[in-house]
N, C-alpha and C positions, 0 to 999 in steps of 0.2 A: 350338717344335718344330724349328727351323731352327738352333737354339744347339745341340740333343741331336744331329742328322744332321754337326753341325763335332767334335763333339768325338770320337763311334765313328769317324768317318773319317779322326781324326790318330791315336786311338787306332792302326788299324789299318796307317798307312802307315809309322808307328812298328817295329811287329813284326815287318814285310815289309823292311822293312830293315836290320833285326840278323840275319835270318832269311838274305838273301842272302849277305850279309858271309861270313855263319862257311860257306856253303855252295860258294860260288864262289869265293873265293880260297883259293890255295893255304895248306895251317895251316901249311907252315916259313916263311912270312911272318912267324909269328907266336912262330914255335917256337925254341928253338935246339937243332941238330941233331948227332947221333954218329955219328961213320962209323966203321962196321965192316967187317968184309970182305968178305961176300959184300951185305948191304940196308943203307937207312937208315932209324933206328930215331927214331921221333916221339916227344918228351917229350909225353905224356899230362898229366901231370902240370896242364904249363903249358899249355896248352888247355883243359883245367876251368877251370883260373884266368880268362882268358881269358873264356870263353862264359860263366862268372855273375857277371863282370866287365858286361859288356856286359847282360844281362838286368836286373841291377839300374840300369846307367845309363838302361835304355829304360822302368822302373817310375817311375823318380823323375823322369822329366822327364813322362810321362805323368800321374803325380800333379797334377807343379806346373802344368799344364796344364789338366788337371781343375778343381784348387782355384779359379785365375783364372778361367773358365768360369762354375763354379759362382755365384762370389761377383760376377760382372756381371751373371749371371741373377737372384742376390736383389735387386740392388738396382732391377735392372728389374721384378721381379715388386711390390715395393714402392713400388716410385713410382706402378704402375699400381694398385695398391692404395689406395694414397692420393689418386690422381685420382677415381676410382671415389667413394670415399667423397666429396672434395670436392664432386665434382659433386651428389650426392645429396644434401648436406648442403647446396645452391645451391636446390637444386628444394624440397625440404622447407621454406626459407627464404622462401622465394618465393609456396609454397602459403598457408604461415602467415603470408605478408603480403596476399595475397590475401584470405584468412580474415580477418584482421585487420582490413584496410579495409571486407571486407563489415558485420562486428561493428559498426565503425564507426558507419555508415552505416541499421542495420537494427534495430529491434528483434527479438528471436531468439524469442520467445513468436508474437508476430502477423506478422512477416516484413514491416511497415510500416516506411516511413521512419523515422526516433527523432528525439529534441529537435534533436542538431548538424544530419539532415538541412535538418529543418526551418527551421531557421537560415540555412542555407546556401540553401535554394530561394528565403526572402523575401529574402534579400541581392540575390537575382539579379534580383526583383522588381524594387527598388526601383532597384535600377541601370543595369536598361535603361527604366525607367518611361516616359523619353522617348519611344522606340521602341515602346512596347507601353502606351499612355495607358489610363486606365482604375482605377474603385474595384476594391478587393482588399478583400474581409473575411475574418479568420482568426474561427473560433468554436472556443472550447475548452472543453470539453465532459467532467463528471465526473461518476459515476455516482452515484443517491444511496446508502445506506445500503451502501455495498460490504463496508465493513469490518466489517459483523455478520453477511454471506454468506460471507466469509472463516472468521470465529470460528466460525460455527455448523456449515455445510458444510464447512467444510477449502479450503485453499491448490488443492488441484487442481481441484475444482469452480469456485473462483474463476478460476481458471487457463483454463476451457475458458468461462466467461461472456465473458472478454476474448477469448478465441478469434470466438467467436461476435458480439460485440458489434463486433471489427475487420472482420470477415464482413460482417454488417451495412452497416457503413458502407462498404465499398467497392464493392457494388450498388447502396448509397442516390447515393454519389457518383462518376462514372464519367468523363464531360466537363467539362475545364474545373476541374479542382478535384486536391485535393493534399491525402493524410492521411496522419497523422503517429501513434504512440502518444507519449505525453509522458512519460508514465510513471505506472506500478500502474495507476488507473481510469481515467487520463485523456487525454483526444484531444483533436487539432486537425486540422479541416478547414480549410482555405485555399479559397478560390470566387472566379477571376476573373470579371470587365466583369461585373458584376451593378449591377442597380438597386435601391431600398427595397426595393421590392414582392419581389424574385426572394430578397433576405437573408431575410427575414420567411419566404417561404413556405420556403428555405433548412432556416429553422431550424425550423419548428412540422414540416417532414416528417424531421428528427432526432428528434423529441421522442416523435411518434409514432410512428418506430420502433422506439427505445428499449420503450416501452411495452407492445409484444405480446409476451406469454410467450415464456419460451425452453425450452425441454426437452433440460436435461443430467441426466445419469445417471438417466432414469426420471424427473425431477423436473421440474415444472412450476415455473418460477420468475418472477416478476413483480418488474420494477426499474422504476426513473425515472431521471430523470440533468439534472443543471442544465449551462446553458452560460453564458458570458461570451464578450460579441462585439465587437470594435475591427475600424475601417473605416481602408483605405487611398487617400489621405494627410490622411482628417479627424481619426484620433484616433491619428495617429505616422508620422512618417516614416521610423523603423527597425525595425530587428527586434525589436532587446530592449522599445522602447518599445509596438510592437505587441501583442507577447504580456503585457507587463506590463499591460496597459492591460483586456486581455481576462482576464486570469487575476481582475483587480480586479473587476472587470462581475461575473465567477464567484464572487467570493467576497461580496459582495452577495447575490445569490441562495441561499447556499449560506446563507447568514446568514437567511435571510427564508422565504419561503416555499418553497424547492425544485420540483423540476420544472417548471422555468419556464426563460426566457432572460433576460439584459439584455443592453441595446449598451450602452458604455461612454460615457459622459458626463461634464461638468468638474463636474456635482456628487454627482458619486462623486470625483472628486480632492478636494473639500473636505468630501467625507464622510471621505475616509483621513489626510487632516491634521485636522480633530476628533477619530479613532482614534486618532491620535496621540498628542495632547496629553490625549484621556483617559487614556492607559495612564501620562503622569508622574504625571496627578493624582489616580489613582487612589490610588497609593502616599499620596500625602497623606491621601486621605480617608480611609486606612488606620489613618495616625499620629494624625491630630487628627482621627478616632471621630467622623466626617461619614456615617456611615449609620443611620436609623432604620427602627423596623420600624410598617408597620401591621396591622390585622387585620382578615379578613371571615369573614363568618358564616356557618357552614352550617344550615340549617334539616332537620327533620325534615319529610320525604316526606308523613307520616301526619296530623300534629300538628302544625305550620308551627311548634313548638317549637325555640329552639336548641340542636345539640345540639355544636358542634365551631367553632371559628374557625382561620382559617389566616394563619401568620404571612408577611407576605410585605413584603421588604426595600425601600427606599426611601434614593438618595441624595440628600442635602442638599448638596448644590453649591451652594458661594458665591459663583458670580455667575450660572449659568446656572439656579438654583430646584430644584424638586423634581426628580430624575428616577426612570425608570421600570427595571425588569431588563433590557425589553429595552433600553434606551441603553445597559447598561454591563456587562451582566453574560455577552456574549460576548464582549467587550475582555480583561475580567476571566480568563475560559477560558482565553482564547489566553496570558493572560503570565503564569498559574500564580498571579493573586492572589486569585484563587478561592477559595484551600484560607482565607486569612484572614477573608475575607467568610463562608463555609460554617463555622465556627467562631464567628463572633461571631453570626450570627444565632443559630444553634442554644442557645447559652447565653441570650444575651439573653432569647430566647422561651420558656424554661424558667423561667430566672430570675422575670419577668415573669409564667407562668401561678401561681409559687409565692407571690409576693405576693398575686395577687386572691386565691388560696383564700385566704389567713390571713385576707384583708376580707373572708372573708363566703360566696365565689362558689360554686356548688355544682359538683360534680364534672364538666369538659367535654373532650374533648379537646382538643388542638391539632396543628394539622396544620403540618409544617418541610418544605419543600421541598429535597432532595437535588441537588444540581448532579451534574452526571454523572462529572467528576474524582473528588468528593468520595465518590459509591457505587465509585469503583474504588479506594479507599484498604482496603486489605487488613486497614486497623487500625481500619475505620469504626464497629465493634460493641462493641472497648475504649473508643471515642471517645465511644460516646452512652451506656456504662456509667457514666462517671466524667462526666459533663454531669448524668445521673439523680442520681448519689450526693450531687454537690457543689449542687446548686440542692434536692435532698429532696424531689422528685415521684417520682409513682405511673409506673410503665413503661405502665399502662394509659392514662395522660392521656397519652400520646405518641403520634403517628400521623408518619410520616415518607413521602415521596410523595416516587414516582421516576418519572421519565420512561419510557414504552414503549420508546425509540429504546436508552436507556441499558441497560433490561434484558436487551434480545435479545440487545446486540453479544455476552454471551460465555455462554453457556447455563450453565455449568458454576460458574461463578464466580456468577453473577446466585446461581443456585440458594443455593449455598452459603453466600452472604452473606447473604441474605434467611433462610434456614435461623436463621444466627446469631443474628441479629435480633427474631426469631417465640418465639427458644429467652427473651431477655430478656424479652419481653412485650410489646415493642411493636407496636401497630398496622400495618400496610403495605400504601398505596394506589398501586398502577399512573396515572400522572397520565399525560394525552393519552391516553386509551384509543383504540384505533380509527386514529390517527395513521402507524404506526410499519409494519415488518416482517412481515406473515402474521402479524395479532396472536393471533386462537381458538386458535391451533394450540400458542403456546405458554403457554396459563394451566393446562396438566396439572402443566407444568414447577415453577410458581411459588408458594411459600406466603405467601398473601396474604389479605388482609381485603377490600380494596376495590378496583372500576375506577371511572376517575374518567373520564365519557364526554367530549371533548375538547371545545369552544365551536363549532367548527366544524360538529359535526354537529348540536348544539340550534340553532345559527342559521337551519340549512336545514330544521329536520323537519315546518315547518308547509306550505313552499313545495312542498318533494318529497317525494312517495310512499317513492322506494327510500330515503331519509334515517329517514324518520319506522322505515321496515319495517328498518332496522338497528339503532337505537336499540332500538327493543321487541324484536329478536333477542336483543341485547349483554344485555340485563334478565334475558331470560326465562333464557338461557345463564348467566349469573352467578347465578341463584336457585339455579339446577338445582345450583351447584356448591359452593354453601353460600355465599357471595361475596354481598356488599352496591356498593348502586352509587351512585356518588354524580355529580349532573350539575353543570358549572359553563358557567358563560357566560347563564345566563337572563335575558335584557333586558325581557321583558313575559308580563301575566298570562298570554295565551292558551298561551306557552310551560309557563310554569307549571303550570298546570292539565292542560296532556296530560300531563308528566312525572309527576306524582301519577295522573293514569289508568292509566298504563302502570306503574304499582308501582315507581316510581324512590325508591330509600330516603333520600336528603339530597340536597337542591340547595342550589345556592349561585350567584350573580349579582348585575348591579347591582340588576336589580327588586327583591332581596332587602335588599342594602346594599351600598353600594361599601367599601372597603379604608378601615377610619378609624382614626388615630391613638388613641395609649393610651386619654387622657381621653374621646374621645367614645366608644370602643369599649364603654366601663367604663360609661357611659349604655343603651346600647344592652343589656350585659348585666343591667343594673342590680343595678351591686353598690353 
């Protein structure tokens, strides 16, 4: 504003001054003059000349005046220009590093601490320890069966469980204690100055919170969740070892029974170096054909008749003896040697049902147990076409059993494969019935022949009423739907004898036979 009031006011002191000139001095100053005789005559002439002589000299310096004017004003308008923006371009910089550090620091779903926090808070742990003495236990904490509440409900639903489930926890834990999301399902609580007693009840009032329903979008949903627990300074003196140590605890449990806790212990470190050295010698057992199968029998409900055996894998280890699936056959999962194992048995036990029939055997099935990699092989139904063709059994002498846990994870896909399956001829029994995910709700889904009711609930259904009264549900439920049921785990007659009461159609257990190699099995069928 103060640039435009300099420049009208040279402008105008400019024009007041040529204006004077031509008016106040006399024009024969300027003229040159004629004397005549009576006046003296003004060359006109030369005064035009003159006055737009002068007019033009007071445009052009007012111009160049202007021009300079003008062109210190852009440069000043520009620079303020460019401050303007720097500065904004400073704040913006700032905010986003702000943001940045928070991202950091936060997980952005549940607004908890995240892993680096968490890292960073036990550092400070263990570095003032002097100062602040005292046990520290981290428990990390994963939910069970997440990933088939993902597939089935959708990512968002998933999304507002971990909402809820971070919720949870920060009312369960409020003094004294420090949560973290670790990441997708899984959390850490940290609990200073606690004793056994206060870890323990710690954790069993995690478990049970996990445990009551939660109600996202209209749905009533029922989880569990395992934890792995490392104490400070008995099972690490660091961070990494801390959490390493508890993630170990966790996958123990994750491995076993679920819905439970472990503290971390040195024979889970020589459980994970055995882990170890199985997963080399796995590969060996792979090359030099150190797995055999055995088989056990299922009997007829009705007729204590045999009517199916199941083949079920066994390794021969040469120096630790027989072992069992469970020793080896989560190892197996985790390092993808699975899909070799799931291939050799399946042949083998085809091969092997196509010898007894030529000796003799009369038509039984055989039941191959599907690893849960091996049902999400997209190619699993060209796989057991060409097993059928090349061994030259019947589709109907085949029965393949898939785990509950495996069929929920993904509704669409299960459906569809099993579809495939049912289109070949082959039998398909749901193994762990009862086990898994809100099981009744999804046998509308599945086209299947059999549930195969899990060991767990035959073991308890003489003890407990609500045992025995789910069993004779699952029966009466599977009639109604044309479905046959098969129970395993029967260790004694009185077992026995309800399951025949309750119209159980094939059982199978040690009371019946335990798992016997070729030779005695071939006894037992008597071929």
């Amino acid at each position: 504003m103060k640039n435009r009031i300099y420049i009208l006011s040279a402008a105008m002191f400019t024009y007041t001054i040529t204006f004077l000139i031509m008016v106040l001095f006399p024009l024969n100053i300027f003229a040159s003059a004629i004397i005549q005789k009576d006046s003296v005559i003004i060359n006109m002439n030369l005064f035009v000349v003159i006055a737009v002589g002068l007019i033009i000299i007071t445009a052009l310096f007012n111009y160049l005046f202007l021009k300079y004017h003008l062109k210190k004003n852009l440069l000043y308008y520009k620079q303020t220009i460019a401050n303007t923006e720097e500065v904004s371009a400073v704040e913006n910089i700032v905010k986003e590093d702000n943001t940045e550090q928070i991202n950091n620091t936060r997980d952005i779903l549940t607004n908890l601490p995240n892993r680096k926090q968490l890292y960073a808070y036990l550092h400070d742990i263990i570095a003032n320890k002097n100062k602040k003495p005292g046990k520290v236990a981290i428990l990390i904490t994963n939910l069970d069966f997440f990933r088939s509440v993902n597939n089935n409900l959708g990512h968002e639903v998933g999304d507002k469980i971990i909402q809820e489930c971070a919720a949870r926890l920060q009312t369960l834990y409020q003094d004294n204690s420090f949560l973290a999301r670790m990441d997708g399902d899984e959390f850490a609580v940290v609990i200073k100055t606690l004793n056994t007693e206060d870890l323990f009840v710690a954790a069993n009032n995690l478990h049970e919170e996990f445990k009551k329903p939660m109600q996202i979008v209209n749905q009533e949903i029922y989880l569990s969740a395992s934890t792995g627990i490392s104490v400070f300074p008995d099972q690490g003196d660091s961070a990494s070892e801390l959490i390493k140590n508890a993630t170990t605890a966790l996958n123990v449990v994750k491995n076993s029974s679920r819905n439970s806790y472990k503290v971390y212990a040195p024979e889970i470190k020589e459980y994970n170096h055995q882990k170890f050295n199985l997963h080399s010698e796995l590969h060996h057992a792979v090359k030099n054909n150190e797995f055999v199968l055995h088989y056990q029998p299922k009997i007829d409900g009705k007729t204590s008749q045999i009517v199916g055996i199941e083949a079920l894998v066994r390794w021969n280890h040469p120096n630790r003896g027989l072992l069992y699936p469970i020793d080896f056959i989560p190892i197996a999962e985790e390092t993808g040697i699975i899909k070799h194992i799931d291939e050799w048995v399946l042949y083998t036990a085809c091969t092997q049902l196509k010898k007894w029939l030529r000796e003799g055997m009369s038509d039984i099935r055989l039941a191959v147990n599907l690893s849960a990699w091996q049902f999400k092989d997209q190619y699993l139904a060209d796989t057991v076409i060409k097993v059928l063709e090349r061994t030259g059994i019947s589709p109907s002498c085949l029965e393949l059993e898939i785990t509950e846990t495996a069929a929920v994870e993904n509704l669409s896909f299960t459906q569809n494969t099993l579809s495939k399956l049912m289109d070949i001829g082959v039998s398909i029994s749901i193994d762990d019935f009862g086990t898994g995910y809100s099981s009744l709700s999804y046998l509308k889904h599945f086209p299947v022949n059999f549930l195969k009711i899990d060991r767990s609930f035959v073991a308890d259904m003489l003890s407990d009423k609500n045992t025995y009264s789910i069993i004779r549900a699952i029966i009466d439920i599977a009639h109604a739907l044309q479905l046959k049921v098969i129970a395993e785990g029967v260790e004694n007659q009185a077992q026995l004898d309800m399951l025949m009461n309750l119209g159980c159609d094939e059982i199978q257990g040690y009371h019946i036979s335990r798992p016997l190699n070729v030779e005695d099995i071939k006894k037992q069928l008597k071929i």
